[in-house]
N, C-alpha and C positions, 0 to 999 in steps of 0.2 A: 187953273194954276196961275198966280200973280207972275213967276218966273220959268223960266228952261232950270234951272237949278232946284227949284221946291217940288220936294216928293208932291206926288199925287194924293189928294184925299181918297181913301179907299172904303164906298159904301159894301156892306155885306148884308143881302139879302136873305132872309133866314140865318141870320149870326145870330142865332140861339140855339141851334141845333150840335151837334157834334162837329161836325165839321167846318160849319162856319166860327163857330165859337174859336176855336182851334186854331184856324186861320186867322181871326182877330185876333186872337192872342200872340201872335207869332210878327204879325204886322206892326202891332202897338212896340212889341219887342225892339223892332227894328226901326222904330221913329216915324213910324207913320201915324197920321191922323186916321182913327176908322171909326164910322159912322155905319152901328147897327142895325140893319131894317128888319122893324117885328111890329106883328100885331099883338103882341101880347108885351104889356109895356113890364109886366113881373118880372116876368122869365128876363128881359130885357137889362132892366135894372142888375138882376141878381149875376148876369153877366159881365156888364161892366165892371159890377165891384169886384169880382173874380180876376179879372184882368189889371182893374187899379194895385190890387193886394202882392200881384204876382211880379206887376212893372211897373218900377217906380215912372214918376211925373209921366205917366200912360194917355194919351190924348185920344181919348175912345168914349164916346156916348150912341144915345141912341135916338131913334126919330122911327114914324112909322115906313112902309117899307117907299111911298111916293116921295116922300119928302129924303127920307135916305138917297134915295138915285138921283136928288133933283142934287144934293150936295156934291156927291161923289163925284171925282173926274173920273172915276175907273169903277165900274161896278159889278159886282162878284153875286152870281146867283149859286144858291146853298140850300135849296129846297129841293123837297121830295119829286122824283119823276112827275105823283099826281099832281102838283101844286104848279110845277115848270109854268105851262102855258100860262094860268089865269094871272101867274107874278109877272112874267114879263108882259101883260095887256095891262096890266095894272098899274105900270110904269112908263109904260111904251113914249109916252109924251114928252118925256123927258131926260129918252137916250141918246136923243140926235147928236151924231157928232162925236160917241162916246165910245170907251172899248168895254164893252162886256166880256166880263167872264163866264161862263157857263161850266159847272163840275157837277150836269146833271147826268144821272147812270138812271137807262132805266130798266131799274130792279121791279121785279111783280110778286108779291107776297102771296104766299111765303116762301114760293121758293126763289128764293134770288141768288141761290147755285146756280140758276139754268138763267145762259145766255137767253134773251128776250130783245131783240131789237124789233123800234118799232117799223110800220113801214115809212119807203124813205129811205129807213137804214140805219138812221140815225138822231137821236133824240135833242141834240144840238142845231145840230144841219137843220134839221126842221126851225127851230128860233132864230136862224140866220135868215132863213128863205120870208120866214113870217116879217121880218122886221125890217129887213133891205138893206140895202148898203151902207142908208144914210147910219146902221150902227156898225161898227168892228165886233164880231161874234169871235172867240177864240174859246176852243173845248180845254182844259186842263184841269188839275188836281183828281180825278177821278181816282187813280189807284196809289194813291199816300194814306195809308191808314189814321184817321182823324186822334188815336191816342197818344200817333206816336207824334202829331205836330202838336198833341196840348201837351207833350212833355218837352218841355224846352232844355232841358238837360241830356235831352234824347237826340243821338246824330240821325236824321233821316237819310235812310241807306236805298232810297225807293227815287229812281226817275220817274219826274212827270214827264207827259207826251203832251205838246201843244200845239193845236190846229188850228188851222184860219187863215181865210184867204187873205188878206191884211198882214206883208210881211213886217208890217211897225209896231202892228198889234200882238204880235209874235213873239218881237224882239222884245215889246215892255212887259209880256207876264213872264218872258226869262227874266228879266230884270228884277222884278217883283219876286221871283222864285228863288234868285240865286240871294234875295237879301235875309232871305229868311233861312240860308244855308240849304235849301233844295235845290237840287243840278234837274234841271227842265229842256229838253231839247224840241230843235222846229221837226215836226213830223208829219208837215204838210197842211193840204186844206182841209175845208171843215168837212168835209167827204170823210176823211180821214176818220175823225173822232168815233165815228162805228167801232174801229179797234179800241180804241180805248174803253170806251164805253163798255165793250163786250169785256173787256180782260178784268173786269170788277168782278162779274158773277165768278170768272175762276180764280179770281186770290180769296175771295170768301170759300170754293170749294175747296181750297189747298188750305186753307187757313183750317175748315175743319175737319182735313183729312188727318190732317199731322198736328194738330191740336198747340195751334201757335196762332199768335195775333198779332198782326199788321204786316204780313206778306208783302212783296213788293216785286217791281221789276228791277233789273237794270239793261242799260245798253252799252253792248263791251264793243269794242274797236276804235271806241272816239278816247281823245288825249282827255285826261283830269279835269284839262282845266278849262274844257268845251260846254 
């Protein structure tokens, strides 16, 4: 970043998926520059113009996924549990110094009702341990259902939980959280993210118990405007 005052450029690693997309779309909303990481440059394309269409003067393209993390000051992984590791080795070179995002859940098909953590604990924690200090690892957005942040006319009524030993790195995806109108609290280290992570499989179980979509949590005792 040229200033303390200019947003962060915000790469999105698999920003063609649901979730990613979603989150690019809600960024761009909010005046950020986001740079999509894909290998598939279709999918890629038909993204951004979804997001041009949706927000005017949108400053959102794409790049493949090395060159996306080499732009981004803040980078955001959005890939499937399988894909986690070989994306962040794939990138590795050009996180140093950086805050990654991590909102990897790891679901195992098909049933991704049932809690599955891996060992460790933690499917985050482990991309912390693998990468070292020299990046900022923080676990969030796991349980914000991806439909409800690509409806931008949609209030998200779902706290995110964010982990990471890095309390600066903490502080900027609340920041990043709260611009997109999501209330994100500190919920510890990357230890931590195991709960998060796990409370995915049960808002898909609750989600098809009671046959509703995009479950969520909240955290009641803190003031509004925390």
């Amino acid at each position: 970043m040229s200033s303390k005052t200019q947003k962060p450029v915000i790469a999105i690693l698999g920003g063609t998926g649901a979730q990613g997309s979603a989150l690019a779309l809600r960024w761009a909303n909010a005046g950020y520059t986001v740079v999509i990481g894909s290998r598939n440059p279709e999918k890629a394309t038909q993204v951004c113009k979804r997001i041009s269409i949706e927000v005017d003067n949108a400053n959102v393209s794409y790049e493949n996924n090395l060159v996306a993390a080499q732009k981004g000051d803040v980078v955001v992984l959005c890939v499937p549990y399988a894909s986690q590791r070989a994306t962040v080795e794939e990138v590795q070179t050009v996180l140093g110094g950086k805050v990654l995002i991590d909102t990897t859940v790891p679901l195992v098909p098909p049933r991704v009702a049932r809690v599955r953590l891996p060992d460790g604990g933690s499917a985050v924690a482990a991309i912390q341990s693998m990468l070292g200090e020299s990046v900022s690892v923080a676990s969030a957005f796991q349980n914000v259902a991806a439909q409800v942040l690509a409806d931008l006319s949609s209030k998200v009524q779902c706290d995110v939980l964010v982990c990471g030993n890095d309390m600066e790195a903490r502080e900027l995806v609340i920041k990043l959280a709260s611009d997109i109108s999501v209330r994100a609290i500190h919920a510890g280290t990357i230890a931590n993210s195991a709960a998060a992570e796990a409370l995915t499989s049960i808002l898909i179980s609750i989600n098809s118990r009671y046959k509703v979509h995009g479950a969520g949590i909240r955290i009641t005792g803190l003031d509004s405007g925390e």
